[in-house]
C-alpha positions in Angstrom: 12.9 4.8 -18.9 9.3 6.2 -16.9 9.4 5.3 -13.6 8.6 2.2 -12.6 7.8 2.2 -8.3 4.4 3.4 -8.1 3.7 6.5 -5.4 1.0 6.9 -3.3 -0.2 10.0 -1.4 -2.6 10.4 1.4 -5.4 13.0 0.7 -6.0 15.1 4.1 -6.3 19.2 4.3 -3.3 20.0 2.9 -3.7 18.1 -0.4 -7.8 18.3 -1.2 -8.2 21.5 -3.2 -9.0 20.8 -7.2 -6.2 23.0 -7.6 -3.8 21.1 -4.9 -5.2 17.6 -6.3 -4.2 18.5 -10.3 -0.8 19.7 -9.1 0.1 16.2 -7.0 -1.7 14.4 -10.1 1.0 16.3 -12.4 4.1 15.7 -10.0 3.4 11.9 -10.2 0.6 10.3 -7.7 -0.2 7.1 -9.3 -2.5 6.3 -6.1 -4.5 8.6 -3.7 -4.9 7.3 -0.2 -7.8 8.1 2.1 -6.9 7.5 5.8 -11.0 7.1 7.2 -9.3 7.3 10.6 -9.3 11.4 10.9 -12.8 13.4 9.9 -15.9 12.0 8.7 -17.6 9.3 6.1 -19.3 12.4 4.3 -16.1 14.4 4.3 -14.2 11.6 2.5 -16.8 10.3 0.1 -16.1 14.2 -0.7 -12.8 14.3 -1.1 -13.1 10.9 -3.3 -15.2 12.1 -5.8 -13.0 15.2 -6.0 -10.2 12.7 -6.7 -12.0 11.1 -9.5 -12.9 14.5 -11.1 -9.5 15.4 -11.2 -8.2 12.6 -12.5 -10.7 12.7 -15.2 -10.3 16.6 -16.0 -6.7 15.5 -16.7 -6.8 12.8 -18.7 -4.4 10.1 -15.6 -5.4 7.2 -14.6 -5.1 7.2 -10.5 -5.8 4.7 -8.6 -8.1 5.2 -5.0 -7.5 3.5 -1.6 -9.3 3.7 1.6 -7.2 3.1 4.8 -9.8 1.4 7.4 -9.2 3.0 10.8 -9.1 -0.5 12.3 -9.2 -1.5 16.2 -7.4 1.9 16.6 -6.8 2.9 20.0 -6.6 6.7 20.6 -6.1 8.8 23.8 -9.0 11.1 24.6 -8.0 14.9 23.3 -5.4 16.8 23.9 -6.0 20.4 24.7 -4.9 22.3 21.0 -1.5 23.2 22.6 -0.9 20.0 23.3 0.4 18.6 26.4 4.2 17.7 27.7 4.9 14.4 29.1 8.0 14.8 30.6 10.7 11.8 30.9 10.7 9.8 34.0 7.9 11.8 35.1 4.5 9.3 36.6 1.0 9.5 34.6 -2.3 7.5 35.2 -3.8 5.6 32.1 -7.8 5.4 32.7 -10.7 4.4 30.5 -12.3 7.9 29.2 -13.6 9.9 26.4 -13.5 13.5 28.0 -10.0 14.6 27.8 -6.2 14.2 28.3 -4.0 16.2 29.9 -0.2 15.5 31.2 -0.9 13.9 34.0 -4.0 11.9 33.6 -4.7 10.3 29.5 -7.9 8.7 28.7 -7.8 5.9 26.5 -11.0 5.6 24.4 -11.1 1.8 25.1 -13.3 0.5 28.1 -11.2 -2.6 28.0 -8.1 -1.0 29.0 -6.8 -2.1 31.8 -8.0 -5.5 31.3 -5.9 -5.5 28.2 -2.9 -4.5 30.1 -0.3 -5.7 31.7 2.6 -4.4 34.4 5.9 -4.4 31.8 3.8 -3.4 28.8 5.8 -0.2 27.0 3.0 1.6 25.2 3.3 4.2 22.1 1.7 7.4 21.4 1.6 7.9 17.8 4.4 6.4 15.6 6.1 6.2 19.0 7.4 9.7 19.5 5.8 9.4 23.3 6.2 6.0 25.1 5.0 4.8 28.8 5.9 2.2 30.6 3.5 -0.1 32.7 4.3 -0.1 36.3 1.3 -1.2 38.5 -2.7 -1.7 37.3 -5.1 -0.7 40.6 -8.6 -0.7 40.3 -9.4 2.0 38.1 -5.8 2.7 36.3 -2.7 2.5 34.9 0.3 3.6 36.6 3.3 4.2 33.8 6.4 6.0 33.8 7.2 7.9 30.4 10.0 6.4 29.0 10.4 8.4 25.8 9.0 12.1 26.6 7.3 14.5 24.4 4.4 16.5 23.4 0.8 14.8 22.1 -2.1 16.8 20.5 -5.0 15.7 19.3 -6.2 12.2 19.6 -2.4 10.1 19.0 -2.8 6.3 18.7 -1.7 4.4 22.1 -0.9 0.5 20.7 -1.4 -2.3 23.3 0.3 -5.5 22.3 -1.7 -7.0 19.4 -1.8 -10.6 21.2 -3.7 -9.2 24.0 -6.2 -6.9 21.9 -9.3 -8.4 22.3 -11.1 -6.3 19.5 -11.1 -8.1 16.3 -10.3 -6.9 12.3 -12.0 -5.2 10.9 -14.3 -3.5 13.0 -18.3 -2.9 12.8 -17.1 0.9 12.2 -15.0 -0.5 9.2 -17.1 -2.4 7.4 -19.9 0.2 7.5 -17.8 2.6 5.9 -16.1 -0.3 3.8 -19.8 -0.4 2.7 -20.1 3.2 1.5 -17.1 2.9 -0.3 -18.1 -0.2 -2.1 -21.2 1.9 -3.0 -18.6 4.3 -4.5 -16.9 1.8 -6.5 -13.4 2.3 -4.2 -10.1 0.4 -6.4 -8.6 -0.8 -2.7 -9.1 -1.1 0.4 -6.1 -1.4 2.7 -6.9 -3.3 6.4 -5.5 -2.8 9.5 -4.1 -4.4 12.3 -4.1 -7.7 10.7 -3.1 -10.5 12.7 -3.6 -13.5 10.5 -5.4 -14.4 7.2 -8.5 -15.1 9.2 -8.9 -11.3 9.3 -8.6 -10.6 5.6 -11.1 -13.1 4.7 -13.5 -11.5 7.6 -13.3 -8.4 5.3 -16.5 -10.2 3.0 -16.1 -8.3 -0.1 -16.4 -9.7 -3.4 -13.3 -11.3 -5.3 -11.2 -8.1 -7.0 -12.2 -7.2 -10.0 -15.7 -6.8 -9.1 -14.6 -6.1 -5.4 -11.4 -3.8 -3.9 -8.5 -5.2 -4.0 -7.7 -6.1 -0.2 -4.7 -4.8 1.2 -3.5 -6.3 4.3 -1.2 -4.0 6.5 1.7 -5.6 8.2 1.9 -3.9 11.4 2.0 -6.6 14.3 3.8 -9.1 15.4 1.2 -11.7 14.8 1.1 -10.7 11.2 5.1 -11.3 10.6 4.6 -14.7 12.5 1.3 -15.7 10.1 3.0 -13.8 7.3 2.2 -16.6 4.7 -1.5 -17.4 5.5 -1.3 -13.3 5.1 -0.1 -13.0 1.6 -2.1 -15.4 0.4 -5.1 -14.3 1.6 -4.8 -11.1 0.1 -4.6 -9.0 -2.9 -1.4 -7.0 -1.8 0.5 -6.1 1.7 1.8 -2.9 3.2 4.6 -2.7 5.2 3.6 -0.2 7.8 6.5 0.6 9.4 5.0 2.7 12.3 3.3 0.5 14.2 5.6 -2.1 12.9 8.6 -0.5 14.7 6.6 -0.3 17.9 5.8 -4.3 18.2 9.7 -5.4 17.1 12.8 -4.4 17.8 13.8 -1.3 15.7 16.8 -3.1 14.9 15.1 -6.3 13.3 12.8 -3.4 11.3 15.0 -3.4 8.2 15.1 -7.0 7.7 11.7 -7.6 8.5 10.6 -4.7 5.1 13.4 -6.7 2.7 11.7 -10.0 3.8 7.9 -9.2 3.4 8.7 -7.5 0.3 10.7 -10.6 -1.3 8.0 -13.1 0.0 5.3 -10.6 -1.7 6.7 -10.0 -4.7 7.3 -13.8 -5.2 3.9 -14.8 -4.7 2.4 -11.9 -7.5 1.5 -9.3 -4.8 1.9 -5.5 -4.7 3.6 -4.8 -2.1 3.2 -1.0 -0.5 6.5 0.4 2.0 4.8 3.1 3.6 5.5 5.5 7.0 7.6 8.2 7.6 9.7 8.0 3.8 10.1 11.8 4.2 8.5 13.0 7.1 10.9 15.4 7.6 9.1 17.5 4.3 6.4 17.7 6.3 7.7 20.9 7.4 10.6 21.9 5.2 10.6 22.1 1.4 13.3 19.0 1.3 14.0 15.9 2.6 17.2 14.6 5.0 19.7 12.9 3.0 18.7 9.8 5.4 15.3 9.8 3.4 16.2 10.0 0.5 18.3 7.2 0.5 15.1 5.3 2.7 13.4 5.6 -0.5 15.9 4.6 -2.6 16.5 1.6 -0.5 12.8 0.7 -1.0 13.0 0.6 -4.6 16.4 -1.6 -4.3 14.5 -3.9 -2.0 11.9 -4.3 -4.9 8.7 -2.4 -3.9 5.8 -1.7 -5.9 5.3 1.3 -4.3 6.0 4.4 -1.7 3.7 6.2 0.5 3.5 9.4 1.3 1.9 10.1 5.0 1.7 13.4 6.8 3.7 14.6 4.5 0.7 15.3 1.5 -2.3 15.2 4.3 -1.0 17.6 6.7 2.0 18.8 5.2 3.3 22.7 4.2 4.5 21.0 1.1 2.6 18.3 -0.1 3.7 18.6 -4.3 7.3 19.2 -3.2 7.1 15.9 -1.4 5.4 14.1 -4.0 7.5 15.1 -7.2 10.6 14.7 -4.4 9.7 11.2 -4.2 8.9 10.8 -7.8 12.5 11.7 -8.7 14.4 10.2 -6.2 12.1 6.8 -7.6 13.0 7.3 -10.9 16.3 7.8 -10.2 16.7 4.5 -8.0 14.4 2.4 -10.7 17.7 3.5 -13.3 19.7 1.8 -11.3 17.8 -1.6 -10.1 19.4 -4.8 -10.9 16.5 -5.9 -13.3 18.7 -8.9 -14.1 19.7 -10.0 -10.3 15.7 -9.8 -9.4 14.5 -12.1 -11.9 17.3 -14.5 -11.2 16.4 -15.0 -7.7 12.6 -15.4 -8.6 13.5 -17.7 -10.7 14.5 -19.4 -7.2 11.8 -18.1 -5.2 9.3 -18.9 -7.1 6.3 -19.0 -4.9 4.9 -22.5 -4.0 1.8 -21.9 -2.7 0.3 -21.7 -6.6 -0.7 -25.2 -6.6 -3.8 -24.6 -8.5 -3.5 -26.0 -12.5 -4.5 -22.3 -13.9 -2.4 -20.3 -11.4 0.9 -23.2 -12.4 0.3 -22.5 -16.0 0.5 -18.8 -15.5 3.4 -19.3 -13.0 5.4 -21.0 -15.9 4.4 -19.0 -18.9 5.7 -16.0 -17.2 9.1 -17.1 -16.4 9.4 -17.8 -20.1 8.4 -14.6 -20.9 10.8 -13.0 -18.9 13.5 -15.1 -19.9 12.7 -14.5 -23.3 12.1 -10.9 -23.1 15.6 -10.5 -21.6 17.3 -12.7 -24.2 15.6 -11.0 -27.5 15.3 -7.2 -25.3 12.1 -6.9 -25.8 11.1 -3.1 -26.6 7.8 -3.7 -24.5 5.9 -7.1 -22.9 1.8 -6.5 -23.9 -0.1 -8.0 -20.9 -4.1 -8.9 -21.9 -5.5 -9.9 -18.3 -9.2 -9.7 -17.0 -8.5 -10.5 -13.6 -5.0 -8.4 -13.4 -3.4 -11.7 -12.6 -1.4 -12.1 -15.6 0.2 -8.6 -15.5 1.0 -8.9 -11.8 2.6 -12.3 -12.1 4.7 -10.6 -14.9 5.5 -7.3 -12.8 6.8 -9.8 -10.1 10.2 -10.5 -12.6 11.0 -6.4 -12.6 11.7 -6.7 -16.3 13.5 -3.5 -17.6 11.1 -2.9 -20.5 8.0 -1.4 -20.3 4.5 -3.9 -19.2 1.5 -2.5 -21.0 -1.7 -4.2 -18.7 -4.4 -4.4 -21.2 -7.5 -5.8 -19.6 -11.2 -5.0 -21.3 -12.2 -4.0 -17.1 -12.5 -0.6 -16.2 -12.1 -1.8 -12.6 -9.0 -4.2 -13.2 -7.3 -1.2 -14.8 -8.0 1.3 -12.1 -6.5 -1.7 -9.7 -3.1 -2.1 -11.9 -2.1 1.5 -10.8 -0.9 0.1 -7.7 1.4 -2.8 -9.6 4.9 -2.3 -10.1 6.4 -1.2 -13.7 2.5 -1.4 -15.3 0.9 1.1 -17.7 -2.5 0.5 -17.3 -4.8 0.3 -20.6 -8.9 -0.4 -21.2 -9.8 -2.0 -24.2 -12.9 -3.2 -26.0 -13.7 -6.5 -25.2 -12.8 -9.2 -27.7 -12.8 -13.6 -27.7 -10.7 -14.3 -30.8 -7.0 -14.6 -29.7 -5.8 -13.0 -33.0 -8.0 -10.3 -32.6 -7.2 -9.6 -29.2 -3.8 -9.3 -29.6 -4.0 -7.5 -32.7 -6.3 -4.7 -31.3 -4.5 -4.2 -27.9 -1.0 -4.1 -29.8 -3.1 -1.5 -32.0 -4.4 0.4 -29.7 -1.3 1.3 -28.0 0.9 1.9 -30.8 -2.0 5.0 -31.1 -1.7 6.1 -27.9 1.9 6.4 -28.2 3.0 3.1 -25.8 4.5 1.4 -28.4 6.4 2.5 -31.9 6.3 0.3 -35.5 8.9 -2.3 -35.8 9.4 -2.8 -31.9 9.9 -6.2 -30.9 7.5 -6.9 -28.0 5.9 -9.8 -26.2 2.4 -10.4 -26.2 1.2 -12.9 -23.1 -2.1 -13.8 -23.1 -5.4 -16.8 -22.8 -6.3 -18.6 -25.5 -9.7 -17.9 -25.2 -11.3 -15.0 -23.4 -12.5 -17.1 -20.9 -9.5 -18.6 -19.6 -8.3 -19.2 -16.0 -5.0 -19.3 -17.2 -2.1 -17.2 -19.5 -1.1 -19.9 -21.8 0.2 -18.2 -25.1 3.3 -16.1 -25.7 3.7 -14.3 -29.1 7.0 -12.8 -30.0 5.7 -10.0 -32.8 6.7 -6.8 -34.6 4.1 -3.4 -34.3 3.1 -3.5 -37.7 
């Protein structure tokens, strides 16, 4: 069996050579990430069409996401040593762009101290460093470090997401949401989300012809408008980082199994990202505590795992991802393909009240049920849209799904969906001929063999809004 749980790995200076992005291409990186928080517009437009080179040169289809920086708050610098903030020790918090040192940090935010509040515990980072609120004067913060440590650079401070009055997504985001667009970009993933009211604010066109829109859980407000959220959007990360810093780190667990069930029922990729095996950021392998996070993630039914630090700034950035790729595969062997589809079954996702999306809905379900009755050597997926194949990747069916869509743009998009081999074909109206050709054309390229039993889900017509015929069929 190839792995099913897609990976995805950030692109920073560790990971942007030709010869660095052919090597992570080879070890398994279905997706590459672009974080447009760190360095400039021009510097990642670079580093994407390096990406698409390489991709080409070897003959893989990767998928391409840009991370939006968001309503990010950061400290002013660090000096390059960094600086100590020592536990129990006193700091002021002040508006600034000039610097931060351990005594004073300037939050590039003029709305700072109206934002805050005495009691407020505030995170540097992914929450390595934390401050508590004691008293707000006139022109600061006074805070008490609660968790000590050393910053560089300019770390992240979260203030409570309730009481952030800048909205998602920024100007700066959709100007270089723009660029990307211009680029043709496969996804962009949002940030701080808060409620489906931000995703729409996004303003792209529908995917296909747009990104698909990720929407990054990562606030309380988001787990509380969680629904609105999913529906909204094209797919959800769980982005445990910031996630950890808003709930209780106990709760954290629960809260990635329960976004990823209530994603995967409604037909969305889900995404479990942040700190899978930060520990490979410095050493060549991970804690047995990772490996057994990612492993988890896969048994909790995620499309995919991210890769941080650990390919962006990392010493080891193909260890990490052909680390991940095995421990993946290994976990995908043992899913309980059966167990998951029973339950979805159950939890099949009532917002899909529309006639088209119902159709689909139901047609689906039959095909799994059939394809685990007859064991199916393969289920052939013909979608414009995508939607077809990621209502069927929702079920987890053990065999193969081959997405065969005639869009170069839905293909690129599938990378990101659980258990799919993406495939471009030539368009075609006629049903038979459809089917015929896509079963065809991957018998040549190897994805299927003569005389397997497969399922072929598909529209009528080429035009439909809806997947309404199953054919059971041998590969001639």
């Amino acid at each position: 069996m190839e792995r099913r749980t897609k990976i995805i790995a950030t692109i920073g200076p560790a990971s942007e050579s030709e010869s660095t992005l052919r090597k992570i291409v080879d070890a398994g990186m279905d997706v590459a990430r672009l974080g447009l928080a760190h360095g400039s517009l021009d510097d990642s437009i670079e580093r994407y069409r390096r990406i698409r080179k390489v991709a080409a040169d070897s003959g893989r289809r990767v998928g391409i996401m840009v991370d939006l920086p968001g309503p990010k708050i950061r400290a002013a610098s660090f000096p390059e040593e960094g600086a100590a903030l020592v536990d129990g020790s006193r700091i002021k918090i002040v508006p600034g762009y000039t610097g931060s040192n351990g005594q004073v940090v300037e939050i590039e935010y003029d709305n700072t101290l109206a934002d805050l509040r005495p009691g407020d515990v505030l995170p540097f980072g992914d929450g390595q460093v934390a401050v508590r609120v004691d008293e707000i004067t006139g022109d600061a913060a006074l805070a008490t470090v609660t968790t000590g440590g050393v910053l560089k650079g300019r770390p992240g401070m979260r203030i409570p997401s309730e009481r952030l009055s800048l909205t998602t997504p920024t100007t700066d985001d959709l100007q270089k949401l723009d660029a990307f667009v211009d680029e043709g970009v496969d996804m962009v993933a949002l940030s701080y989300v808060r409620s489906a009211h931000d995703v729409r604010r996004v303003g792209t066109e529908p995917h296909p012809r747009g990104p698909l829109v990720i929407a990054k859980i990562e606030t309380r407000a988001a787990i509380d408008n969680l629904a609105g959220i999913i529906d909204a959007s094209a797919a959800v990360m769980v982005a445990r980082g910031d996630l950890g810093t808003e709930c209780d780190l106990a709760e954290l667990p629960h809260l990635q199994k329960r976004i990823i069930a209530a994603c995967v029922a409604a037909g969305r990729p889900v995404i479990t990202a942040t700190q899978m095996l930060d520990s490979m950021i410095h050493t060549p392998t991970p804690t047995r505590a990772e490996a057994s996070d990612v492993a988890n993630a896969v048994f909790d039914g995620t499309s995919a795992v991210m890769l941080s630090g650990e390919t962006a700034i990392g010493d080891y950035p193909v260890a990490a991802v052909a680390t991940m790729a095995r421990i993946a595969d290994r976990a995908d062997e043992e899913f309980d393909y059966d167990g998951w589809g029973e339950r979805l079954a159950k939890l099949r996702h009532e917002a899909d009240d529309v006639e088209a999306a119902a159709i689909t809905d139901a047609m689906t379900l039959a095909t799994w049920r059939a394809a685990r009755q007859l064991d199916l050597a393969a289920l052939v997926c013909i979608s414009g849209s995508g939607f077809t194949v990621r209502s069927m990747a929702r079920f987890r069916p053990p065999m193969p799904i081959l997405g065969m869509t005639t869009s170069e743009r839905t293909a690129q998009q599938l990378t990101l969906s659980w258990g799919v081999t993406p495939v471009r074909i030539d368009p075609e109206w006629s049903y038979e001929f459809r089917v015929n050709k896509a079963v065809t054309h991957a018998r040549e390229q190897g994805l299927l063999r003569s005389g397997d039993l497969i399922g072929a889900l598909a529209g009528m017509t080429g035009d439909s809004r809806s997947t309404d015929v199953l054919r059971i069929m041998r590969v001639p």
